[in-house]
Backbone atoms as SQL, in Angstrom:
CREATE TABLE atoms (id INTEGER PRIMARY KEY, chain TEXT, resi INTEGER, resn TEXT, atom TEXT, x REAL, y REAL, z REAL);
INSERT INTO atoms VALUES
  (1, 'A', 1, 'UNK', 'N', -44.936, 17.154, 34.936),
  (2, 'A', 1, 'UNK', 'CA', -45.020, 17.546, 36.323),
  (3, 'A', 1, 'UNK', 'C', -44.398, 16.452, 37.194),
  (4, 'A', 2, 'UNK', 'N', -43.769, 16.797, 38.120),
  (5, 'A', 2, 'UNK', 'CA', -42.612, 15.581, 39.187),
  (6, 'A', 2, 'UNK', 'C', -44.316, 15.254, 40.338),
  (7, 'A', 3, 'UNK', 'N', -43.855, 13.981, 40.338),
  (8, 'A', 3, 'UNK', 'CA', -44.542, 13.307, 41.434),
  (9, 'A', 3, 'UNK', 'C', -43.919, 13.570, 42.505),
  (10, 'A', 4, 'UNK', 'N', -45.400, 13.650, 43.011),
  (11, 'A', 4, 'UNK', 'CA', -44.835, 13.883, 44.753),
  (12, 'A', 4, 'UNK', 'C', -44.186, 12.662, 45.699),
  (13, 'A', 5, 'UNK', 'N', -43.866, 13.147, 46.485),
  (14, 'A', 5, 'UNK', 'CA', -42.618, 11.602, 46.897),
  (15, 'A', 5, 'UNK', 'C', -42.890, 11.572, 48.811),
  (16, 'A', 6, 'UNK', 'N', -43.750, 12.877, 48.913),
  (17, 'A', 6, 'UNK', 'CA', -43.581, 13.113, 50.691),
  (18, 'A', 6, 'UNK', 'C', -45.222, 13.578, 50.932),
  (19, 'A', 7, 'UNK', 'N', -45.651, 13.291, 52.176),
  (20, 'A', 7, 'UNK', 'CA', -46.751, 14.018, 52.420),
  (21, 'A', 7, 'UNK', 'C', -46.932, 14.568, 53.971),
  (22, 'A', 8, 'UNK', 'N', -47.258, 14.936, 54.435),
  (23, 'A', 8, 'UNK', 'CA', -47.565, 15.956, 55.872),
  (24, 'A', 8, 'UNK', 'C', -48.768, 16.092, 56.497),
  (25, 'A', 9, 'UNK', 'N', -48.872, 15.984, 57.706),
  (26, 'A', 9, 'UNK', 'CA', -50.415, 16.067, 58.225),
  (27, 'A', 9, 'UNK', 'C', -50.045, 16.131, 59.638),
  (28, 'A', 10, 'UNK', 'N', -50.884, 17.609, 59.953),
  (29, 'A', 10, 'UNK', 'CA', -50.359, 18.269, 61.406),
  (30, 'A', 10, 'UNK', 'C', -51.934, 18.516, 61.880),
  (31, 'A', 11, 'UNK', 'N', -51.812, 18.116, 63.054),
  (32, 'A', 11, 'UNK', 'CA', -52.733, 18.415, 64.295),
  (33, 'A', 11, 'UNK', 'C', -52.302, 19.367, 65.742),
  (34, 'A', 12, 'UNK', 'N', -52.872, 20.383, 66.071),
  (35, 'A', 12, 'UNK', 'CA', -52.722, 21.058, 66.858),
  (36, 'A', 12, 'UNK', 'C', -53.485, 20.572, 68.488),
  (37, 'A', 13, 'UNK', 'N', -52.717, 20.052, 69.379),
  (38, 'A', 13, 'UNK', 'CA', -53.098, 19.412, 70.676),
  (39, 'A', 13, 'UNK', 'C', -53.178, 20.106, 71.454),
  (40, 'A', 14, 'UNK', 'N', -53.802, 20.042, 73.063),
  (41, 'A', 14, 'UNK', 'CA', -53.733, 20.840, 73.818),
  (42, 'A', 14, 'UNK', 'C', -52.778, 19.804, 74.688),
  (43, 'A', 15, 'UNK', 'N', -51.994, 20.191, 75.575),
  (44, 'A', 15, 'UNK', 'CA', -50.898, 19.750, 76.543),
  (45, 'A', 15, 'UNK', 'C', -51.536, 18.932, 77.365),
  (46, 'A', 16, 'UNK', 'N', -52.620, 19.085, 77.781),
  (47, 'A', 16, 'UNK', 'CA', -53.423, 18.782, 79.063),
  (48, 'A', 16, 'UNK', 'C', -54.503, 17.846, 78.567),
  (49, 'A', 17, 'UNK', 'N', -54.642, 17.600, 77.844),
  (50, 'A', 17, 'UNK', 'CA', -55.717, 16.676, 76.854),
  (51, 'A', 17, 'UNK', 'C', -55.364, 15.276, 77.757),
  (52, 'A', 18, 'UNK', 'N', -56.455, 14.290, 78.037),
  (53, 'A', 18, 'UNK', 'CA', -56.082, 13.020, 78.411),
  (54, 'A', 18, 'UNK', 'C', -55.069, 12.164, 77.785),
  (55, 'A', 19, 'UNK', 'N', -54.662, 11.102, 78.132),
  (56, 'A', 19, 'UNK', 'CA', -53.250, 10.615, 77.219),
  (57, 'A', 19, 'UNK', 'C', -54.450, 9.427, 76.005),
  (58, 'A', 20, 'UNK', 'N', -55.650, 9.295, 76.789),
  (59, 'A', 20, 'UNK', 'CA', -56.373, 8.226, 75.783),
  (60, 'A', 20, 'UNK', 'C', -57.130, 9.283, 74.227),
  (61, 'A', 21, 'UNK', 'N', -57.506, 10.507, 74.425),
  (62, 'A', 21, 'UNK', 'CA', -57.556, 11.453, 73.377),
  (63, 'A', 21, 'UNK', 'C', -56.309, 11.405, 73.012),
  (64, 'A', 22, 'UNK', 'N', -55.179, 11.800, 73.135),
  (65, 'A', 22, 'UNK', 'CA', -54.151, 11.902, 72.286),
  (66, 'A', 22, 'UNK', 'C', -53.626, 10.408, 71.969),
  (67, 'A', 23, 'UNK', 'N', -53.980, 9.760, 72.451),
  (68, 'A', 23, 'UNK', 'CA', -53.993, 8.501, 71.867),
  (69, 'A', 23, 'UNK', 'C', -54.581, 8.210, 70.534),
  (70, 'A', 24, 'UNK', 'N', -55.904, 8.690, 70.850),
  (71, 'A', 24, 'UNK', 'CA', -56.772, 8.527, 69.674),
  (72, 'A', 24, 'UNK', 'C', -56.894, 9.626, 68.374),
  (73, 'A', 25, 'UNK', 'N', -56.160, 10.810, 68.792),
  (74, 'A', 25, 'UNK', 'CA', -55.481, 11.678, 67.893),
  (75, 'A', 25, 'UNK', 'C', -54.745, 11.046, 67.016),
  (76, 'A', 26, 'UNK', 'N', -53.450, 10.089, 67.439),
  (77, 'A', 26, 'UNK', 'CA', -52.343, 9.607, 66.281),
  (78, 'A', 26, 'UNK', 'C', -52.667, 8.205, 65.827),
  (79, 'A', 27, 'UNK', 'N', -53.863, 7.925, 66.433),
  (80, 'A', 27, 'UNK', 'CA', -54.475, 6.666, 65.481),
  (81, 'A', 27, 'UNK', 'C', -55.068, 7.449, 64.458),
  (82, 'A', 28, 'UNK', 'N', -56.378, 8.314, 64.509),
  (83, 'A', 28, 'UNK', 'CA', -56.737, 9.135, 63.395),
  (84, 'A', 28, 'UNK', 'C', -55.765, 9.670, 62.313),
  (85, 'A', 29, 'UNK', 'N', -54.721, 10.202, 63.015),
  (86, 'A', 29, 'UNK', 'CA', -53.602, 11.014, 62.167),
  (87, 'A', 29, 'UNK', 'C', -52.871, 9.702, 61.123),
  (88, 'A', 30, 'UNK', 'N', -52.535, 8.507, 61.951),
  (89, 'A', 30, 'UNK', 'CA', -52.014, 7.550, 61.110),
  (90, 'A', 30, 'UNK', 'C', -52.952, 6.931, 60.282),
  (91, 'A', 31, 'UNK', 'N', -54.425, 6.710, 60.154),
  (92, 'A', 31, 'UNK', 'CA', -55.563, 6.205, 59.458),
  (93, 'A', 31, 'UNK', 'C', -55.444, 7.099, 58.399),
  (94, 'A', 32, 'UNK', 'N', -55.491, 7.983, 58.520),
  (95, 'A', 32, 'UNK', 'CA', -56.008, 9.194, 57.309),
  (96, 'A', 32, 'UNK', 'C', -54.786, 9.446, 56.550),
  (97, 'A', 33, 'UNK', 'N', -53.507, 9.108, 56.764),
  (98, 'A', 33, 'UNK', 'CA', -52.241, 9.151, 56.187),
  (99, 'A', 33, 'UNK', 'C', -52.700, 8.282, 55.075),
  (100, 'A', 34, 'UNK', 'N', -52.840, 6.889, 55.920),
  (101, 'A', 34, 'UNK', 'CA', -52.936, 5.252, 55.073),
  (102, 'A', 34, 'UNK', 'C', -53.668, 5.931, 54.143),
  (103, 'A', 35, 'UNK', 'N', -54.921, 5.971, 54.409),
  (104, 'A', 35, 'UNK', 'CA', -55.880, 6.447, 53.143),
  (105, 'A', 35, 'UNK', 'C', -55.802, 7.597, 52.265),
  (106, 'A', 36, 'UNK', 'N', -55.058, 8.548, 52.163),
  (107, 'A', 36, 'UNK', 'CA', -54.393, 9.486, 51.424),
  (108, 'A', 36, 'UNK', 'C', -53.491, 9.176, 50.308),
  (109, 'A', 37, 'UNK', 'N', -52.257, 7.902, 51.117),
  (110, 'A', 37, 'UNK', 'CA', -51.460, 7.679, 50.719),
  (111, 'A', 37, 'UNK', 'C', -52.302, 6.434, 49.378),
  (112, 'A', 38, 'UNK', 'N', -53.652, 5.494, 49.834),
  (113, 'A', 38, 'UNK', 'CA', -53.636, 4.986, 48.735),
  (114, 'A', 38, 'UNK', 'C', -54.659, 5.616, 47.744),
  (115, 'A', 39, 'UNK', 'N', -55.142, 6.490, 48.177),
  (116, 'A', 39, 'UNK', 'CA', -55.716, 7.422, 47.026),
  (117, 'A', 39, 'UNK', 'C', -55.096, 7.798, 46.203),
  (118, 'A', 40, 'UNK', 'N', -53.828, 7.882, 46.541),
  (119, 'A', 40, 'UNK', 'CA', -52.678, 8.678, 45.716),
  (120, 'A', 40, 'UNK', 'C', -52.202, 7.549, 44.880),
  (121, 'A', 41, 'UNK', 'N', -52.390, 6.603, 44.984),
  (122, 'A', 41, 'UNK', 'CA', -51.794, 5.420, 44.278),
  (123, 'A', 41, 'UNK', 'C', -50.060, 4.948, 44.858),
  (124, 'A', 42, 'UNK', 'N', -50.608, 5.302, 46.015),
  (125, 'A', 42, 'UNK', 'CA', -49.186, 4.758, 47.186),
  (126, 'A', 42, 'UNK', 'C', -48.904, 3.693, 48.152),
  (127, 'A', 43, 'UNK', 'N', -48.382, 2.366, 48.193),
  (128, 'A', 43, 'UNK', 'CA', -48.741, 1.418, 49.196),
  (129, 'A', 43, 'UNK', 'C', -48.409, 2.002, 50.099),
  (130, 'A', 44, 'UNK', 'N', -48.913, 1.943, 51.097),
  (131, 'A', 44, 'UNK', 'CA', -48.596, 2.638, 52.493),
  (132, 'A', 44, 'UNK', 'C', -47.565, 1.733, 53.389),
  (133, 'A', 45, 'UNK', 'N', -47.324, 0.775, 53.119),
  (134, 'A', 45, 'UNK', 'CA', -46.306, -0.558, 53.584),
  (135, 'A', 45, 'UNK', 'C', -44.801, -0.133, 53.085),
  (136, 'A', 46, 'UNK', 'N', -44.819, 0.374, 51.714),
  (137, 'A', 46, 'UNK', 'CA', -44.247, 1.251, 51.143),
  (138, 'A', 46, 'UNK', 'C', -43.008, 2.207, 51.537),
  (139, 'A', 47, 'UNK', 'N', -44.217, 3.218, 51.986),
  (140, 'A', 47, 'UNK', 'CA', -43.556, 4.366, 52.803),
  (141, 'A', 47, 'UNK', 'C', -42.829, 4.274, 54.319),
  (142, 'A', 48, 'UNK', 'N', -41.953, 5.419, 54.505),
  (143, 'A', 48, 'UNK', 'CA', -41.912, 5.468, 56.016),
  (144, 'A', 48, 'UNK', 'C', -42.234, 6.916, 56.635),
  (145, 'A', 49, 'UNK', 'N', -42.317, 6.367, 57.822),
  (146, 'A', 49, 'UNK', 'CA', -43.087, 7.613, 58.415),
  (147, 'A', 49, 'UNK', 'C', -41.893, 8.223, 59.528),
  (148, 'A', 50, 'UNK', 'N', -42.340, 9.501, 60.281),
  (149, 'A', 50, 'UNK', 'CA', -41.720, 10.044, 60.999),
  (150, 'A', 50, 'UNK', 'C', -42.823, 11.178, 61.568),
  (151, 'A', 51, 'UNK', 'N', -43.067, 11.469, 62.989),
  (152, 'A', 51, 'UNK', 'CA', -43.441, 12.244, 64.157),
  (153, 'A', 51, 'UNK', 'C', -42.418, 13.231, 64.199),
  (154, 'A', 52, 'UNK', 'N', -42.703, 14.584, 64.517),
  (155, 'A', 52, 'UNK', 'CA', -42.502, 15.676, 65.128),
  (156, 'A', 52, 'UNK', 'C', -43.592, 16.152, 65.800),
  (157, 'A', 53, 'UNK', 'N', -43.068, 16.683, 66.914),
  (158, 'A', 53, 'UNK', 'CA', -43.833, 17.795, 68.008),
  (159, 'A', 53, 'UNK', 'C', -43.234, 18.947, 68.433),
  (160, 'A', 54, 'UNK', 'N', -43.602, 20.006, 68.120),
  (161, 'A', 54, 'UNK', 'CA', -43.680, 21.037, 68.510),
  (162, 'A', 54, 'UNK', 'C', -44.482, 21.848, 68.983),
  (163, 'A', 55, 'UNK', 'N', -43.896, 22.763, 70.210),
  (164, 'A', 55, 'UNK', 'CA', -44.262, 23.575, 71.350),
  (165, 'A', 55, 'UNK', 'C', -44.694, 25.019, 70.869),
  (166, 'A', 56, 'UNK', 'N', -46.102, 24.942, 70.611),
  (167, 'A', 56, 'UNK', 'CA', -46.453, 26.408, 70.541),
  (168, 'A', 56, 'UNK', 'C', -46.377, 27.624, 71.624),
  (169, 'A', 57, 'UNK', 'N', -46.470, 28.959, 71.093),
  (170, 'A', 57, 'UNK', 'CA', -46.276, 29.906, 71.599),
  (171, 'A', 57, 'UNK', 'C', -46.700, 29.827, 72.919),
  (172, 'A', 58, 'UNK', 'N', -47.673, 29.629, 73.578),
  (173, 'A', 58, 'UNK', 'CA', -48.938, 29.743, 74.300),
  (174, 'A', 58, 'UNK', 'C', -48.079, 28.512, 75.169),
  (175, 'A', 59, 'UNK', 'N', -47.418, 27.524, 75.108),
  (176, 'A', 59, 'UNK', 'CA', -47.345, 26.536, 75.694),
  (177, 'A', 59, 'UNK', 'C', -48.029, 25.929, 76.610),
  (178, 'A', 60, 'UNK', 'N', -49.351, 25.925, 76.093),
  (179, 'A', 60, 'UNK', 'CA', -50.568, 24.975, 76.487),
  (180, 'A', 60, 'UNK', 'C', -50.865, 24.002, 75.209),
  (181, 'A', 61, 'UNK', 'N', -50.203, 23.876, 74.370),
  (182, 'A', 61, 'UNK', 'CA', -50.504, 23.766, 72.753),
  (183, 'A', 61, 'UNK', 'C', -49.257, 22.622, 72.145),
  (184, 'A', 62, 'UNK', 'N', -49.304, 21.828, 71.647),
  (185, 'A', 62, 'UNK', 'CA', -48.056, 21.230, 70.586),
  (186, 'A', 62, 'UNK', 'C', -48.873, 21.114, 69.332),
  (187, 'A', 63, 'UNK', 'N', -48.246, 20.864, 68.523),
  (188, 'A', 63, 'UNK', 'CA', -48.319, 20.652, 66.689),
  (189, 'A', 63, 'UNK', 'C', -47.686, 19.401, 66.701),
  (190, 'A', 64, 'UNK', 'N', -48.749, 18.688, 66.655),
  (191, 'A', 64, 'UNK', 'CA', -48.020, 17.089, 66.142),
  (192, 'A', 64, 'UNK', 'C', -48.222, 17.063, 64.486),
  (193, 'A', 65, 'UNK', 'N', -46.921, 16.766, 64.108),
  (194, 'A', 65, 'UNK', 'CA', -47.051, 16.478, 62.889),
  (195, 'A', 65, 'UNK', 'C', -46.445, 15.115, 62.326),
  (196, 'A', 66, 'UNK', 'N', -47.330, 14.510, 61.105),
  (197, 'A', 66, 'UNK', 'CA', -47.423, 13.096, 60.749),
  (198, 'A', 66, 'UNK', 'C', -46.609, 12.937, 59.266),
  (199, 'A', 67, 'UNK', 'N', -44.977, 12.951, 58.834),
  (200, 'A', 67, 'UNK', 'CA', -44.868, 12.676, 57.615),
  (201, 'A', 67, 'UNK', 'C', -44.662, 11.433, 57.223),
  (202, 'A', 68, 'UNK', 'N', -45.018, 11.513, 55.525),
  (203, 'A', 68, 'UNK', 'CA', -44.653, 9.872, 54.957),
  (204, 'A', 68, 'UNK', 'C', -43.746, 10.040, 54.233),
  (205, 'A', 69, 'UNK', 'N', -42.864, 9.132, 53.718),
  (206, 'A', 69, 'UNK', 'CA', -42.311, 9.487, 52.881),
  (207, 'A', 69, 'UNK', 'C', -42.001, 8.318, 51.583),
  (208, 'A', 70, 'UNK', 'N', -41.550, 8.129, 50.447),
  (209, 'A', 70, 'UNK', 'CA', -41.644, 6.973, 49.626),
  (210, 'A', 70, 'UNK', 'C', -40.510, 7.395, 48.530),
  (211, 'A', 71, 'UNK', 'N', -40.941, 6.266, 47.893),
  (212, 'A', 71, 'UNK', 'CA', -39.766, 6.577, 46.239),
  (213, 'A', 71, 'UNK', 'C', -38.208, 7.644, 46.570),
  (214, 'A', 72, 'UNK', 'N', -38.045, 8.601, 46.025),
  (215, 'A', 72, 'UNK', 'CA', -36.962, 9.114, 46.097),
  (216, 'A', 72, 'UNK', 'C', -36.908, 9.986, 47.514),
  (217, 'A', 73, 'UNK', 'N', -37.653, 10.489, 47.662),
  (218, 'A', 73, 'UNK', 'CA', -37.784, 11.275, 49.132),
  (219, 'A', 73, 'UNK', 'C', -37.558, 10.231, 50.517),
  (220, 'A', 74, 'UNK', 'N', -38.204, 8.975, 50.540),
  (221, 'A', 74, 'UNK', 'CA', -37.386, 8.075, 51.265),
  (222, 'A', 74, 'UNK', 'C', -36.240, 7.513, 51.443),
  (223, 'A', 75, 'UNK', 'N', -35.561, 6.976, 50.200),
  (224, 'A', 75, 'UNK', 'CA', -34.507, 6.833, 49.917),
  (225, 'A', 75, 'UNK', 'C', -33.494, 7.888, 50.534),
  (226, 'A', 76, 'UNK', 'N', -33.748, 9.459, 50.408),
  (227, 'A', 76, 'UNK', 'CA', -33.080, 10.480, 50.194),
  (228, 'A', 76, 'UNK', 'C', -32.897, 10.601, 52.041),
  (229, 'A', 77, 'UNK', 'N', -34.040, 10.645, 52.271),
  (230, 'A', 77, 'UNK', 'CA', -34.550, 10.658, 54.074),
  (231, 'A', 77, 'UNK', 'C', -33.378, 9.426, 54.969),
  (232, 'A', 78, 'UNK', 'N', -33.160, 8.268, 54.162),
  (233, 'A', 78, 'UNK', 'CA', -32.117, 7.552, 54.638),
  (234, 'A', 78, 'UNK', 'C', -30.544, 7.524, 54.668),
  (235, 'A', 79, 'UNK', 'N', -30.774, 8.029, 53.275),
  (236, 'A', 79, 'UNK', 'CA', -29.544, 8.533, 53.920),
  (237, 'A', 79, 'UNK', 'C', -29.082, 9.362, 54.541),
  (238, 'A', 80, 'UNK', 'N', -30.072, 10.592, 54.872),
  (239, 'A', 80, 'UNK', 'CA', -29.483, 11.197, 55.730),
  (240, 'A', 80, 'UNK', 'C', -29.709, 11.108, 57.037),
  (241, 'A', 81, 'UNK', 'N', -30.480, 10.421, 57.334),
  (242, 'A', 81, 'UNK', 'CA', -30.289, 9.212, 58.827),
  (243, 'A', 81, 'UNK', 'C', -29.027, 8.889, 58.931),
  (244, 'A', 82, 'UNK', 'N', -28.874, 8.152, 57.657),
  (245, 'A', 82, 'UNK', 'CA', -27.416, 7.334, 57.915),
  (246, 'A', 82, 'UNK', 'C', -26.199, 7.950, 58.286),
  (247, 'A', 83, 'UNK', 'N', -25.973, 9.451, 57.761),
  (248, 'A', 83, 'UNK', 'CA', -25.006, 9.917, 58.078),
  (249, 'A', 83, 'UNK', 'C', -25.013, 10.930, 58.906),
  (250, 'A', 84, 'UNK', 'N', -26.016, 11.475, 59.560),
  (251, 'A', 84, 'UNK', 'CA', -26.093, 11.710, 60.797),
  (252, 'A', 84, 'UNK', 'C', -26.079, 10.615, 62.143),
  (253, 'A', 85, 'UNK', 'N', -25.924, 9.285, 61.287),
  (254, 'A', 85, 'UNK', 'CA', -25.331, 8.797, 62.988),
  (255, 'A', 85, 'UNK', 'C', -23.737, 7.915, 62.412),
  (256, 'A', 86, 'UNK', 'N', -23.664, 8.434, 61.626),
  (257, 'A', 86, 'UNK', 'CA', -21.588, 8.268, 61.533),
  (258, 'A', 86, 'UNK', 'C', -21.185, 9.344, 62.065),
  (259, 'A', 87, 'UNK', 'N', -22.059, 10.216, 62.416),
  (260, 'A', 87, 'UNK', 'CA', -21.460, 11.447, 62.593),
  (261, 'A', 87, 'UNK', 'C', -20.781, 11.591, 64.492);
């Protein structure tokens, strides 16, 4: 079975939420990554991460989402950074 190389963790916000709750949203979201990631037998120093937000239907709403990424899926993630800005 292939090891996993990426992981994901999405929270659904309200728009209007104070900025110190959503503050304390992506501290939680980044805590619970860390500790996932070393359950998994992953240094979390390791990995890199990346934020997305997206605008739900309702647009009172975003989907913050939290990925990590490591080993080949990081690697893979850089380069295509890299060549989207030769581009």
């Amino acid at each position: 079975m292939a090891k996993h190389t990426k992981a994901f963790m999405s929270r659904t916000v309200k728009k209007n939420e104070p900025t110190g709750v959503k503050y304390m949203t992506k501290n939680q979201m980044e805590y619970y990554m860390g500790a996932k990631l070393i359950e998994i037998g992953v240094e979390p120093k390791s990995a890199i991460y990346r934020w997305s937000v997206e605008s739900k239907e309702n647009d009172n709403e975003e989907v913050w989402t939290y990925a990590a990424y490591w080993a080949d899926s990081k690697e893979q993630l850089l380069q295509e950074e890299q060549a989207s800005k030769e581009n």
